[in-house]
C-alpha positions as CSV (number, residue, x, y, z in Angstrom):
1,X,0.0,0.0,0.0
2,X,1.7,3.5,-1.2
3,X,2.7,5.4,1.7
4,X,0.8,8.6,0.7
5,X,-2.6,6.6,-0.2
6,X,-2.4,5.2,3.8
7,X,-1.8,8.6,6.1
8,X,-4.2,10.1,3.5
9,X,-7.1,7.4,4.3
10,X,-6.1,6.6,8.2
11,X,-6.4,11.0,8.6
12,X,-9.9,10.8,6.6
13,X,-10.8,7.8,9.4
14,X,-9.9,10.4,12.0
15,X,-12.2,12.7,11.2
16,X,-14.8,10.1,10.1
17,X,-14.5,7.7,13.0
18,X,-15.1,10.6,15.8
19,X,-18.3,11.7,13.8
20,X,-19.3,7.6,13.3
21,X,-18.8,6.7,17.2
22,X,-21.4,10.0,18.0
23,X,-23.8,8.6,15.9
24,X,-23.5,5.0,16.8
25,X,-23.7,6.0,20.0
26,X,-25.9,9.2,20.4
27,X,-29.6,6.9,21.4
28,X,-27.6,5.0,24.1
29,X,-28.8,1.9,22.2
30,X,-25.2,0.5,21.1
31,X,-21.3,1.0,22.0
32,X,-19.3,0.0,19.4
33,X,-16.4,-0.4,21.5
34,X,-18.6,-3.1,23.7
35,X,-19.1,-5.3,21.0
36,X,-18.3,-9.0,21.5
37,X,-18.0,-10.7,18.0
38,X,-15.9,-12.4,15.8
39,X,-15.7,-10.7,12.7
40,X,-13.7,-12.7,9.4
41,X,-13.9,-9.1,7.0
42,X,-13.3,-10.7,3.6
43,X,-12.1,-8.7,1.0
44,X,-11.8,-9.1,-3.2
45,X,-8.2,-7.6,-4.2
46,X,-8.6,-8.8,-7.7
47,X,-8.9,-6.6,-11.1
48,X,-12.5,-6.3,-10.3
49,X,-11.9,-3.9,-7.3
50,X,-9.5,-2.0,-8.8
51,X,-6.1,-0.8,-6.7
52,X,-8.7,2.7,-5.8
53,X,-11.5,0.6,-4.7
54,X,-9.3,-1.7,-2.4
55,X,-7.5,1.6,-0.9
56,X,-11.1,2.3,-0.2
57,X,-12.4,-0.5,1.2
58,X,-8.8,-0.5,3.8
59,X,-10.3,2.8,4.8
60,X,-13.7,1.7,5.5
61,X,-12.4,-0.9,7.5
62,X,-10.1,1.3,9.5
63,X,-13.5,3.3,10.1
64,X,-15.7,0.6,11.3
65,X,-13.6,-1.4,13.2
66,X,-11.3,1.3,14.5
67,X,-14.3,1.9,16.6
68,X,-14.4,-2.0,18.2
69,X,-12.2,-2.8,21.0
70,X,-10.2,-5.4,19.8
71,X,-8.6,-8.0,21.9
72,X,-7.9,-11.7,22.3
73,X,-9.3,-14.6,25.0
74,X,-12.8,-14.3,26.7
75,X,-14.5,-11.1,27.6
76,X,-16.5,-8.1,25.9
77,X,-14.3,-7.0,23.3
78,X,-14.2,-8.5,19.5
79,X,-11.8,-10.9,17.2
80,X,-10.8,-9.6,13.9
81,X,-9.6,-11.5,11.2
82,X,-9.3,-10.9,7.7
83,X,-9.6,-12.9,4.0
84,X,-8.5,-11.6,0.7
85,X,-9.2,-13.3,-2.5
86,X,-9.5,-13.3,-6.6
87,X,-9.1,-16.2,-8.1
88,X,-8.1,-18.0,-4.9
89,X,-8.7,-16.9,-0.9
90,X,-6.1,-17.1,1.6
91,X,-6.2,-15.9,5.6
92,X,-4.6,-13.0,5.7
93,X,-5.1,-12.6,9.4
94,X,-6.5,-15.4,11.8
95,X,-8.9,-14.8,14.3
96,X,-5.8,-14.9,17.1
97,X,-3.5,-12.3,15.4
98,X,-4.5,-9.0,16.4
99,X,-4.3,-8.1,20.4
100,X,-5.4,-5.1,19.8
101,X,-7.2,-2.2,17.7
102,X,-4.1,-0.3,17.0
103,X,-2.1,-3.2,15.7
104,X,-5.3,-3.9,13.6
105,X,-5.3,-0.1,12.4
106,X,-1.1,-0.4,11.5
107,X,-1.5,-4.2,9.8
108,X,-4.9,-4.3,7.9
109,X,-2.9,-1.8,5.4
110,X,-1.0,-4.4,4.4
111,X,-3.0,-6.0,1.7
112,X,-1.8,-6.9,-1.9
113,X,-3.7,-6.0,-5.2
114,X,-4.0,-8.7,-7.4
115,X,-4.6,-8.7,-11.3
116,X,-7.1,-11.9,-11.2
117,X,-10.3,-12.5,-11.5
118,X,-12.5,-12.9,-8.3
119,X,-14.0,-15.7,-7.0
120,X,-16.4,-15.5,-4.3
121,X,-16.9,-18.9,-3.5
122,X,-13.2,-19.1,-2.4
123,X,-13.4,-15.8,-0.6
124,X,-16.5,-17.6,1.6
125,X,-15.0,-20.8,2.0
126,X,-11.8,-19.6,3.4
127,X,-13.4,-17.7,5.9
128,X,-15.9,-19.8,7.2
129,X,-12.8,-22.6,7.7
130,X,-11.3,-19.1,8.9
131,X,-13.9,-19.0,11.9
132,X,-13.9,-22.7,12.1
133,X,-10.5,-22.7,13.6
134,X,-10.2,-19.7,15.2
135,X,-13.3,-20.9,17.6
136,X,-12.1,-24.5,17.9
137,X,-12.6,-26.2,21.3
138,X,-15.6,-23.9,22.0
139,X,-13.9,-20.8,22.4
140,X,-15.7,-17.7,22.7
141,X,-18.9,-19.8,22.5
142,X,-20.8,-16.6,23.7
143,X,-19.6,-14.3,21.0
144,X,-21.7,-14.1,17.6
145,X,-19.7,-15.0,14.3
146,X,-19.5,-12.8,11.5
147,X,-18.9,-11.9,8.0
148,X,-18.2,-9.1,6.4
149,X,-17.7,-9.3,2.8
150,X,-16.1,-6.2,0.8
151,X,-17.2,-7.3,-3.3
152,X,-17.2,-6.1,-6.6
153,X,-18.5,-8.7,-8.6
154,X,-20.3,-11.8,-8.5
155,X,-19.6,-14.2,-11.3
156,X,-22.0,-16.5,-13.0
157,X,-20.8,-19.4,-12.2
158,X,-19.4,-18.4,-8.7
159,X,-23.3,-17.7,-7.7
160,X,-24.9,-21.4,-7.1
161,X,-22.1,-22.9,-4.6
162,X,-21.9,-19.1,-3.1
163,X,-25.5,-19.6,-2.5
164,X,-25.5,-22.9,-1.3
165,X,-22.6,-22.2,1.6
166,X,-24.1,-18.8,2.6
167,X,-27.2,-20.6,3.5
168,X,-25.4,-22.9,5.4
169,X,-23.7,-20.9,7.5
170,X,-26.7,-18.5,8.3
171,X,-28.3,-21.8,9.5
172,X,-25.2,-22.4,11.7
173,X,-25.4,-19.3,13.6
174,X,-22.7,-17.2,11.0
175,X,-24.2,-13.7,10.2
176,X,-22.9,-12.3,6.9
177,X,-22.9,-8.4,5.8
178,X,-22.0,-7.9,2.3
179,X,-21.0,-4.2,1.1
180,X,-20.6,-4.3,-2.7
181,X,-18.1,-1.5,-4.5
182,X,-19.0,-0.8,-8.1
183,X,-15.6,-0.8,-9.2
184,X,-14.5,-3.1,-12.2
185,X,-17.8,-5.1,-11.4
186,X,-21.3,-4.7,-13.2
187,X,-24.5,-3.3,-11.3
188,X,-26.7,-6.4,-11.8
189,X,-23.8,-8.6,-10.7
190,X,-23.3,-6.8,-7.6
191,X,-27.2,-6.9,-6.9
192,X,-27.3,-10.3,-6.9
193,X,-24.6,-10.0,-3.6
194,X,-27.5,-9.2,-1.8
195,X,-28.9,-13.1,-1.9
196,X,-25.7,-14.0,0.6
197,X,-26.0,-11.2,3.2
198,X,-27.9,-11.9,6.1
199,X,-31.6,-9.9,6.0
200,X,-30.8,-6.4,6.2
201,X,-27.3,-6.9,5.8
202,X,-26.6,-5.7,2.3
203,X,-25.0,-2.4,1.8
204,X,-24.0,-0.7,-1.4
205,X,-20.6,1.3,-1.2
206,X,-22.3,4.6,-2.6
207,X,-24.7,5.1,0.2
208,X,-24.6,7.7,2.7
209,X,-23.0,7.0,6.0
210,X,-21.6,3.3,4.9
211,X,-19.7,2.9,8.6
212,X,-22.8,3.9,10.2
213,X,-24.7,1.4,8.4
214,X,-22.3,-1.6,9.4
215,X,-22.0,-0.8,12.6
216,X,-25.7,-0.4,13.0
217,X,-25.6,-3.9,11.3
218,X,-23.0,-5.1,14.3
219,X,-24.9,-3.8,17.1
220,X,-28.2,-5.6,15.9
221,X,-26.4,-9.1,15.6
222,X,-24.8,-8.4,19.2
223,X,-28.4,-7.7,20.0
């Protein structure tokens, strides 16, 4: 990640996260910093997003999950790993790697683009094994799984099996928020994202108040 591209995005979370946290927080009803999930963010770095679009997406996630408290072990904080993929996913960050926010905010930059086509099905099946091993043995039994899938397209013949394992792990107890980014991808592709997210849990990267909308998303699966 260019050097310039980072302070530029991590000073526009600054000012975006201290207006977010007021608003998440302003009816009393949800602290984002209280949160007790854990959150697998998996993100498309291939042609389709576009080197701007993944810059943007590294930005949104500093903005949302800058405002979680971020920790290992048992207790009221959050987990935070992270899945890239194009034509193949790999765990970037497991569920036991960060020990805190800031080392989240420093490391999450370090994502490569990557000139291949995406495939969706891989990005989901990495992190559902992703969550599968981090919460082996019944840890964190009490805290929610989730999701959180950054996409620019949806291919034709990714969309069956993507289907079929969404609906699987929704059954399981796995909540899934999908934000799709109109970058290299096509608007009817990226509509049909919205058949994988959880109800309610489809967001399009153009609307007003994106972080606000996620976290508004996290605080109703913490419930």
């Amino acid at each position: 990640m260019n050097g310039w591209m980072k302070m530029s995005c991590i000073n526009d979370w600054l000012v975006i996260s201290a207006e977010g946290e007021l608003r998440a927080t302003s009816d009393g009803s949800c602290s984002p910093s209280k949160l007790s999930l854990d959150i697998v963010a998996t993100v498309d770095t291939s042609s389709k997003m576009t080197e701007q679009g993944l810059t943007q997406v590294l930005a949104d996630i500093s903005t949302v999950f800058g405002e979680t408290t971020i920790a290992q072990g048992e207790g009221s904080h959050s987990r935070f790993g992270l899945v890239t993929y194009a034509s193949q996913a790999r765990v970037k960050y497991n569920l036991n790697h960060f020990k805190s926010t800031e080392q989240m905010l420093e490391e999450i930059w370090n994502v490569e683009y990557i000139e291949e086509s995406p495939s969706l099905e891989a990005g989901l099946k990495k992190a559902l094994e992703a969550l599968k091993s981090g919460r082996a043995g019944g840890i964190r039994k009490n805290a929610k799984p989730v999701i959180v899938i950054y996409a620019s397209d949806f291919r034709r013949n990714d969309v069956n099996k993507s289907l079929q394992l969404a609906e699987q792990a929704q059954k399981n107890g796995t909540h899934i928020i999908v934000i799709a980014f109109k970058e290299g991808g096509k608007l009817k592709s990226l509509e049909q994202l919205e058949a994988v997210a959880s109800p309610g849990s489809f967001f399009k990267s153009t609307v007003n108040n994106l972080g606000d909308n996620i976290l508004s998303a996290l605080c109703n699966i913490q419930g």
